[in-house]
N, C-alpha and C positions, 0 to 999 in steps of 0.2 A: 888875424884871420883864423876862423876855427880850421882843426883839421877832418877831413872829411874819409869817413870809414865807406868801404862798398863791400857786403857780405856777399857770402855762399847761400844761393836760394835751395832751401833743404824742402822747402813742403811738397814738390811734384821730384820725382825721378826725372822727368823730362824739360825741366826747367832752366832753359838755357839763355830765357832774356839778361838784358843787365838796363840800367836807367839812366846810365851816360858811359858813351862809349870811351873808346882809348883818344879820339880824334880831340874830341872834348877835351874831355882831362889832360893831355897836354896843356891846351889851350889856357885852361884854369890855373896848372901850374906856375906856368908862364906871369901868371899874374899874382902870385905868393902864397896858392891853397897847394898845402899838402896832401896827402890822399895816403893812404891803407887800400891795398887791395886783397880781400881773403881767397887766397888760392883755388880755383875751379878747374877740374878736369873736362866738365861739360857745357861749362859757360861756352856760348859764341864766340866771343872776344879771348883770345887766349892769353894766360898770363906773361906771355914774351912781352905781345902788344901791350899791356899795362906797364909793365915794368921797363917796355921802351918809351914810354910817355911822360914816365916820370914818375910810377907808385911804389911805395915800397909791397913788399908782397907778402903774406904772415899769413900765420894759419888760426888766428882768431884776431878778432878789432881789440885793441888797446886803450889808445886814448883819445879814441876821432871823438870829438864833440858832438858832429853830424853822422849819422847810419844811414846811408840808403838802401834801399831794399828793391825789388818790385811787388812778391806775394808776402801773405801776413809772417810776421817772425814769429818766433816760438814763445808761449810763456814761461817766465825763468830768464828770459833773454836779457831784459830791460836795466839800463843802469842809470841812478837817479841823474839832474840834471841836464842830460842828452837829448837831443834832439832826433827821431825818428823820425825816414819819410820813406812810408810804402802804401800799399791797397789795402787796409784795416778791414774792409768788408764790417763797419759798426754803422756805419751812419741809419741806415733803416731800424737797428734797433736787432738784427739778424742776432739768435738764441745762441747760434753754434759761436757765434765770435763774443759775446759776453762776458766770458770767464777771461778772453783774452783783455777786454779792456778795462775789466777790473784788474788785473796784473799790471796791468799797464798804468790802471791812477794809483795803485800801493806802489809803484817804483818811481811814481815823481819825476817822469819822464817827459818829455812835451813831444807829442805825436802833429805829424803834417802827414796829409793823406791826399794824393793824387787826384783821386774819385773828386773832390771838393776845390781843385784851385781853378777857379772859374772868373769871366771878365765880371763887369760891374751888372751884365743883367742874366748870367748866371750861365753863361755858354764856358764848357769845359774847356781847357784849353792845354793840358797832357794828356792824353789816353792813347791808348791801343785798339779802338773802338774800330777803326777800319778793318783794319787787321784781323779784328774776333770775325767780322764780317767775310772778310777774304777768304780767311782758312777753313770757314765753319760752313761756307758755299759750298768750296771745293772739296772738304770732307764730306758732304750732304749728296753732292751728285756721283762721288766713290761711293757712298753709301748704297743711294738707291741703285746703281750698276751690280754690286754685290749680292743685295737683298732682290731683285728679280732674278740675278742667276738663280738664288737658291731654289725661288719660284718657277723655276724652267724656264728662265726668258733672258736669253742673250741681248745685251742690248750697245750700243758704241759706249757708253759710260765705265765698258768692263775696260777703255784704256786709260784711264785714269787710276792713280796711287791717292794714297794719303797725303795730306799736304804734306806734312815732314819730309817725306821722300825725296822731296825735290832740293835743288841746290839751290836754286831760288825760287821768285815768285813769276817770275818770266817763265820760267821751264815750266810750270805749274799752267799758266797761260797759255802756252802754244800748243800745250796736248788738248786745252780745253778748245780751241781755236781748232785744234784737227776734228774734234767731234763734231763741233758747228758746223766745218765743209759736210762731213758727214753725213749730218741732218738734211744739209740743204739740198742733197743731192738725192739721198735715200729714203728719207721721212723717218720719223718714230716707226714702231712696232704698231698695227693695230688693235694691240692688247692694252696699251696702256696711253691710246688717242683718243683727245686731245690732252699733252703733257704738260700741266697747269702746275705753276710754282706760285705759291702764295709767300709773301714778306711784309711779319707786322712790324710798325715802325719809317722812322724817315729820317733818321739820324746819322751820326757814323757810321754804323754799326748796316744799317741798311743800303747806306750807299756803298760798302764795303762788298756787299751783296749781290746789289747791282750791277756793280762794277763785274764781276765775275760771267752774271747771267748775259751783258750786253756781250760777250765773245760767242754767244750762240743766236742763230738766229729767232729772236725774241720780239715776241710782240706783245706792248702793252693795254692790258685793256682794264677798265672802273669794275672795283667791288660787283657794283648793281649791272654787270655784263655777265659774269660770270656762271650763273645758272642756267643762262639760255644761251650759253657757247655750241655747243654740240647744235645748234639750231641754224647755227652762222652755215648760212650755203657758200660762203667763201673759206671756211675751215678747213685749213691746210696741213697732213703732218709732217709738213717740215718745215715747222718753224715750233716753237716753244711759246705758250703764254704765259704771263707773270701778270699779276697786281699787286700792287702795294695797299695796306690799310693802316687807314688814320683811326686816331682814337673813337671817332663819330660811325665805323663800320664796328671797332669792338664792342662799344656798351650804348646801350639808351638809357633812356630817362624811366626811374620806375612809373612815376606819375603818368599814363594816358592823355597824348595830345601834346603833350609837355617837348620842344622844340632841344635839341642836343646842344650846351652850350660848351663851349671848353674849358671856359676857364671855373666855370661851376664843376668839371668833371675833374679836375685837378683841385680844386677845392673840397668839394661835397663827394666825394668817390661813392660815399653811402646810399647817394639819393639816384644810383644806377645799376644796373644789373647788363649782365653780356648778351648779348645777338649774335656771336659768332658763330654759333650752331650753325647756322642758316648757309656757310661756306664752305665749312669741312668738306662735306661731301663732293664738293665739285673739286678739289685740291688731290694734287698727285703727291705734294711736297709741301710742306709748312717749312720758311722758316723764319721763326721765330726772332725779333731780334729789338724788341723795346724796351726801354724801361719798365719794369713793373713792381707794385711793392703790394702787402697784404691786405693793403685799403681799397685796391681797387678789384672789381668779378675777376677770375681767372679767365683765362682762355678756353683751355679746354680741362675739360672735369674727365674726371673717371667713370661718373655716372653717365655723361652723353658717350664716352667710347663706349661702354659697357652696349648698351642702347643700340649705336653703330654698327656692332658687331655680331649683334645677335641676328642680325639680318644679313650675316654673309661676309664675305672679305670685303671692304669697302675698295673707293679707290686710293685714298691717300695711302701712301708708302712708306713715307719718311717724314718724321718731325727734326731737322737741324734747331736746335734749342741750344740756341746762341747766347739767351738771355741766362738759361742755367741759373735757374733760381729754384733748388730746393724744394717737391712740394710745393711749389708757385705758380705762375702764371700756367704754366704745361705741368697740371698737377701728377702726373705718373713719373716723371722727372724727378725719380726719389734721392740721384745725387749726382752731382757733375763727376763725368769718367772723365779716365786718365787717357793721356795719349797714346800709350802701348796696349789700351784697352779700349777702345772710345767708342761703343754702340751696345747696346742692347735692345732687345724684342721685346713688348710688353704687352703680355697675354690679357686686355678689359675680361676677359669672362674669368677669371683665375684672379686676377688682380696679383700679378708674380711677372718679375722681371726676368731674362737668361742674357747672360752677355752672351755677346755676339751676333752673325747674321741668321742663325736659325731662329724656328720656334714658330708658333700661331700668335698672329699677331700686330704690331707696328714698330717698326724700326724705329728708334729714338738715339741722333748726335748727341753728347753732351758734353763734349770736354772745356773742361772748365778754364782749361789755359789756351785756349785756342790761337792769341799770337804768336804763342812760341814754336810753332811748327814753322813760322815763318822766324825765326828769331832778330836773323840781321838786318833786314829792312825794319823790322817792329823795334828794335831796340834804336836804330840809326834814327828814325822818327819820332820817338822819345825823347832821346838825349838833346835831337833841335830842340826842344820846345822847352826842357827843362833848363839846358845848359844858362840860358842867359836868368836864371832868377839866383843861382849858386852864389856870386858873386855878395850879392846882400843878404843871401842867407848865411853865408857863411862870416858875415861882419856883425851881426846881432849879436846884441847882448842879452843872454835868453836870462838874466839875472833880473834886469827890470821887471816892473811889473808889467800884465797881457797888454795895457793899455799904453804904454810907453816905449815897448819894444819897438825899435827897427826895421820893420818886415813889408814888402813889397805887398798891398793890398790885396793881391791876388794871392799870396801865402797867406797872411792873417788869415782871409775868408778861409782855409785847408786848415788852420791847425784847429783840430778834433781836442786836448787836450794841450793844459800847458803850464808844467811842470805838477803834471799830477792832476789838475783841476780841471772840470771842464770848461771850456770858455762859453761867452752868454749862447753864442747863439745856435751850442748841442747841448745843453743844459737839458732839452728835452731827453735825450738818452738816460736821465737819471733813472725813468721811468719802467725804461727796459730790463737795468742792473737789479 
């Protein structure tokens, strides 16, 4: 049995996940895996509880075989032979991670990557995707409580913190659950009625979301409702609207007449352009939370805020941009903030960012690590779903060749490289290097 190293997560100051907890790791012990643990002052899990499970404790990895991780390591890190499993952020071919995975095939290292260990028709099955969902709600609706104070407008969202602030996700819930009675008693403000949240996506990441919104009194209503809300003689403010959008509300077909197919939109991304324009403006709240990669229109361009704004303060308030992608889908999105820093204004007439709740403008979420405000639920749900592949991963013989190795077919599918190479089926990444 290999031994298994668990490092110090250095890339966020705020980065307090870990990928299998102490409960685990016992467990693993118990059955003849060793473990390293590198000492963390801010990890969730403290090093008592590892060291009562059974790790030894060091202040750098030795000779674990296996490194787990949760966000990208550093390059320089990599030791030939070993086995690495964290969040690479390469699979899209993403610029900024590049130099890391070239470091990564010159140290003849074999990379497994979370992002990719998927069943046989391609449904994730480790992430944190709820979670990004949860905390990036709840930062979204402290958000916009904050960003109308600045605007003169007291609103019940001002009782709500940051997610991190809480000691769980329950505590987090039942302030959100005191504003719901709130609503239902007092209504919204008439400044900012009828208070429409929009969420693109329908995945983890969205139900994660959801999950947050249904503690307020919420009503759901279709994409194709939402311009003629203000028109509903039953419009109520107190209650909150929400829709969700599928990919058939984000983009059409270029072609005239040409019917929305999906699997041609996941295929062909080229032969579509966006429609989203046409929502913005009835939205109080975007958030953001699907997949997107640079094949397919953005969301929202800089040129449609530009546009938007020239005509006045619109109504959307807040983009939560869950997906935090770089210059991507939510192209003003110039970089996922930090959790001791996590909101900026961004001026469409200036085209210029200001952290924080001032400035002319739209509020933009973006923190990039968004479960770890939640840490010990997000790491507890993690380590279920990991813990039970450890066992065979940590009995491969990473010496065979790709095609002979030992590996639970749900790892195969995840490893990115291996031992240096890429394997057949990112070979496409060569293109990016």
């Amino acid at each position: 049995m290999h031994k298994v190293g668990i490092r110090y997560e250095d890339k966020y100051v705020m980065e307090r996940r870990v990928a299998l907890t102490p409960g685990h790791l016992k467990e693993l012990t118990e059955k003849g895996i060793e473990f390293e643990v590198v000492r963390s002052a801010k990890r969730i899990f403290t090093d008592k509880e590892f060291e009562d499970a059974g790790a030894e404790l060091v202040d750098e990895i030795t000779d674990s075989q296996i490194v787990l991780g949760v966000k990208e390591m550093p390059i320089g890190y990599f030791k030939p032979g070993r086995a690495y499993i964290f969040f690479s952020h390469t699979i899209k071919g993403q610029a900024y991670n590049m130099p890391l995975l070239k470091n990564m095939m010159e140290s003849k290292m074999t990379l497994i990557d979370y992002e990719k260990i998927t069943d046989e028709e391609g449904r994730r099955l480790i992430f944190f995707g709820r979670f990004a969902g949860l905390a990036g709600t709840i930062n979204s609706l402290w958000s916009l409580g904050q960003r109308l104070k600045v605007q003169g407008l007291d609103t019940p969202f001002l009782k709500l913190k940051q997610t991190h602030k809480y000691n769980s996700l329950q505590e987090a819930k039942d302030v959100i659950i005191q504003i719901g009675d709130y609503i239902k008693e007092n209504g919204v403000s008439e400044q900012i009625h009828p208070l429409v949240i929009g969420i693109t996506g329908y995945g983890n990441v969205s139900k994660g979301s959801q999950e947050i919104l249904d503690l307020l009194p919420v009503e759901y209503i279709k994409p194709e409702e939402v311009a003629s809300l203000d028109e509903r003689q039953d419009l109520s403010n107190k209650k909150i609207y929400a829709l969700v959008f599928e990919e058939k509300h984000l983009s059409k077909p270029i072609n005239p007449g040409t019917e929305f197919d999906l699997q041609q939109y996941y295929n062909q991304p080229e032969l579509f352009e966006s429609q989203f324009d046409q929502y913005i403006p009835h939205l109080s709240v975007l958030m953001n939370c699907m997949y997107w990669d640079d094949r397919y229109p953005r969301i929202i361009t800089k040129g449609y805020l530009k546009n938007l704004y020239v005509g006045g303060e619109p109504k959307l308030k807040v983009i939560g941009d869950v997906t935090c992608d770089p210059d991507g889908s939510i192209e003003c999105t110039h970089k996922g903030t930090e959790i001791e820093d996590p909101v900026f204004v961004y001026d469409p007439l200036t085209d210029k960012p200001v952290m924080g709740f001032k400035g002319d403008g739209l509020l933009i979420m973006a923190v990039d690590i968004l479960p770890s405000e939640l840490p010990r639920e997000s790491s507890q749900t993690f380590s279920d779903a990991l813990f039970g592949f450890m066992p065979e991963i940590c009995s491969a013989d990473f010496g065979l060749d790709f095609d002979k190795v030992q590996l639970p077919a749900e790892i195969k599918r995840a490893t990115i490289l291996y031992n240096g190479e890429l394997t057949p089926d990112y070979r496409y990444l060569e293109e990016y290097l």
